[in-house]
C-alpha positions as CSV (number, residue, x, y, z in Angstrom):
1,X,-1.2,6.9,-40.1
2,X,-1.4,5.5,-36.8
3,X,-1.6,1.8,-36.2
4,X,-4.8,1.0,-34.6
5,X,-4.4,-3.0,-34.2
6,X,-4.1,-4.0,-30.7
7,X,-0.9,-5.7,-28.8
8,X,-2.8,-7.3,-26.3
9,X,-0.2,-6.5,-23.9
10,X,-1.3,-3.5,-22.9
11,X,-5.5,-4.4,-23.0
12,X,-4.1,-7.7,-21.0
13,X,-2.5,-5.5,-18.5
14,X,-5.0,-2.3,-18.0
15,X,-7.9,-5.3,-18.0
16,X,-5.5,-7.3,-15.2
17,X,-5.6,-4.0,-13.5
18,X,-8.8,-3.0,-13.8
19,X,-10.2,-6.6,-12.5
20,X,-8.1,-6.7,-9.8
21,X,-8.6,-3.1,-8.3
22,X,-12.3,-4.3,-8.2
23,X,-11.4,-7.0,-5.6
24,X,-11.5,-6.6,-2.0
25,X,-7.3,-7.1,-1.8
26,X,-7.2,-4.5,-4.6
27,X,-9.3,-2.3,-3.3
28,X,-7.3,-1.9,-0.1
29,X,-3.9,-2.4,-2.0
30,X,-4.8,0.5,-4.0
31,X,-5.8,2.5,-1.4
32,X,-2.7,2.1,0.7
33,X,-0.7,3.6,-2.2
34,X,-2.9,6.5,-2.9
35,X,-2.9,7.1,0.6
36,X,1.1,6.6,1.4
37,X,0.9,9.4,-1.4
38,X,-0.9,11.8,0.5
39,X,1.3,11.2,3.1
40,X,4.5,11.8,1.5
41,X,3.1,15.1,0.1
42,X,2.3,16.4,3.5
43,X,5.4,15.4,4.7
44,X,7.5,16.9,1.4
45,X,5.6,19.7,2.3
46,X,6.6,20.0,6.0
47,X,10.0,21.3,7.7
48,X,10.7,18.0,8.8
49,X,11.0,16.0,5.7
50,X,12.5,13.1,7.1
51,X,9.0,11.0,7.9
52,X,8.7,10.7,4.0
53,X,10.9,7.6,4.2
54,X,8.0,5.7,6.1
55,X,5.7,6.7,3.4
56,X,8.2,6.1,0.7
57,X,9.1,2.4,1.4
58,X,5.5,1.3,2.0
59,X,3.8,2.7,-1.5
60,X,7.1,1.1,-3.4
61,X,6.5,-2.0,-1.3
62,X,2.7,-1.7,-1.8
63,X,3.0,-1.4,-5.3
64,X,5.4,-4.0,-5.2
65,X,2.8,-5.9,-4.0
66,X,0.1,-5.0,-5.8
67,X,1.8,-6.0,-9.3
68,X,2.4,-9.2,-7.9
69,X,-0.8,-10.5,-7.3
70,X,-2.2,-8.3,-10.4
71,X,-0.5,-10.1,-12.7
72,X,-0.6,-13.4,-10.7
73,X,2.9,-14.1,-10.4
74,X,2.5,-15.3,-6.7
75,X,1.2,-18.2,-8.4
76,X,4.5,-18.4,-10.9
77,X,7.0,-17.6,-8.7
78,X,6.1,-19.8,-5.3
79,X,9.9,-19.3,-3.8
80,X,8.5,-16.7,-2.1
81,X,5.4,-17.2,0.7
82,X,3.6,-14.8,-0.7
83,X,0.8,-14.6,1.8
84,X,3.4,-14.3,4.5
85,X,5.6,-12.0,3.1
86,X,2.1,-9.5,2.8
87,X,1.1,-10.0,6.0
88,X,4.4,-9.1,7.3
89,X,5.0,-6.1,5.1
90,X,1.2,-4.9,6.1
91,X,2.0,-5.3,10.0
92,X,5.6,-3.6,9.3
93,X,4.1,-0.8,7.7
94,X,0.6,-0.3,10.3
95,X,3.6,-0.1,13.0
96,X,5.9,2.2,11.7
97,X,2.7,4.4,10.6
98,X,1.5,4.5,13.8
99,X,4.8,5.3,15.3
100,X,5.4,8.0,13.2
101,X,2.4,9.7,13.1
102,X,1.8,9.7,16.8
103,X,5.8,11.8,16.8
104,X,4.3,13.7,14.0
105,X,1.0,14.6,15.6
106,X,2.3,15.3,19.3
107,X,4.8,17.6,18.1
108,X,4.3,18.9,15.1
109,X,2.8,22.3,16.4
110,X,3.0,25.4,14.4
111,X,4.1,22.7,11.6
112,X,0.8,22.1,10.0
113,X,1.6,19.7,6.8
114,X,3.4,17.5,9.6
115,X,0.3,17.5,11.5
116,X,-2.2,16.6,8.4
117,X,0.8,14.0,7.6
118,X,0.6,12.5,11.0
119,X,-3.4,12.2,10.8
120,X,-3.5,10.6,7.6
121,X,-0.7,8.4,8.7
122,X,-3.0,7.3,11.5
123,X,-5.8,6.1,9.2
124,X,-2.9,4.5,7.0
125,X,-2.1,2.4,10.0
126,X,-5.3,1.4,10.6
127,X,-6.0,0.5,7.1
128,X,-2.6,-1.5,6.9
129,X,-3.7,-3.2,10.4
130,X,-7.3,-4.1,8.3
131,X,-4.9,-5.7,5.7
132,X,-2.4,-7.2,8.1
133,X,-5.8,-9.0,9.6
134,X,-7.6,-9.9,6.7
135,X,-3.9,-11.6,5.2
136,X,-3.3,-13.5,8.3
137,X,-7.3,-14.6,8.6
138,X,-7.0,-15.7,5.3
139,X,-3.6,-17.6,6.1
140,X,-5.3,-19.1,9.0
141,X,-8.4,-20.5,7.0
142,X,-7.2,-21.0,3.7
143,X,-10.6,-22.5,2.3
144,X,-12.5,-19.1,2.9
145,X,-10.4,-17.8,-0.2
């Protein structure tokens, strides 16, 4: 018979989760992974897989992220500026988005995964320059948090 008594690890963790996707930093962390997803399927999916990487290192850092300040280890672990280091990692990735996806998009003919890779990596690099923005306004005035 299975044991039906809970951990609280696991509650803890998918209730963390839960609570923190429903904020605005959440919100927009979780929808820069799901979108560097779609990217990196279009890309897998094109003959030039190479762009992936872009997509790859921003979702692992997003996620990175996203754990972070989900389980509120920003505040534990304070070596780090952790508003800095997301603002930077935002701006990094809205750049290398937008550089890539213009490549993608301007020649990508006949190639059409690159081409729906290179528009979806456009609105990825505006939503990471939304991020990069709201991070540094909230750097900037820190008593509107």
């Amino acid at each position: 018979m299975a044991d039906t008594r809970d951990t609280g690890l696991a509650t803890t963790c998918l209730e963390r989760c839960k609570n923190y996707v429903k904020t605005r930093k959440g919100t927009i962390l979780a929808a820069e992974i799901l979108i560097s997803l779609v990217i990196l399927i279009c890309y897998a999916a094109s003959l030039y897989g190479g762009y992936s990487a872009v997509a790859i290192c921003e979702m692992v850092l997003a996620i990175f992220i996203f754990v972070i300040f989900m389980m509120e280890m920003d505040k534990q672990f304070q070596a780090v500026n952790w508003p800095w280091a997301d603002f930077f990692r935002a701006a990094i990735g809205a750049a290398l988005y937008l550089i890539t996806s213009i490549i993608c998009v301007a020649g990508g003919a006949g190639d059409g995964a690159r081409i729906a890779g290179g528009v979806f990596g456009i609105l990825a690099g505006i939503l990471f320059s939304y991020d990069a923005y709201l991070t540094f306004m909230a750097i900037k005035h820190p008593e509107g948090n």
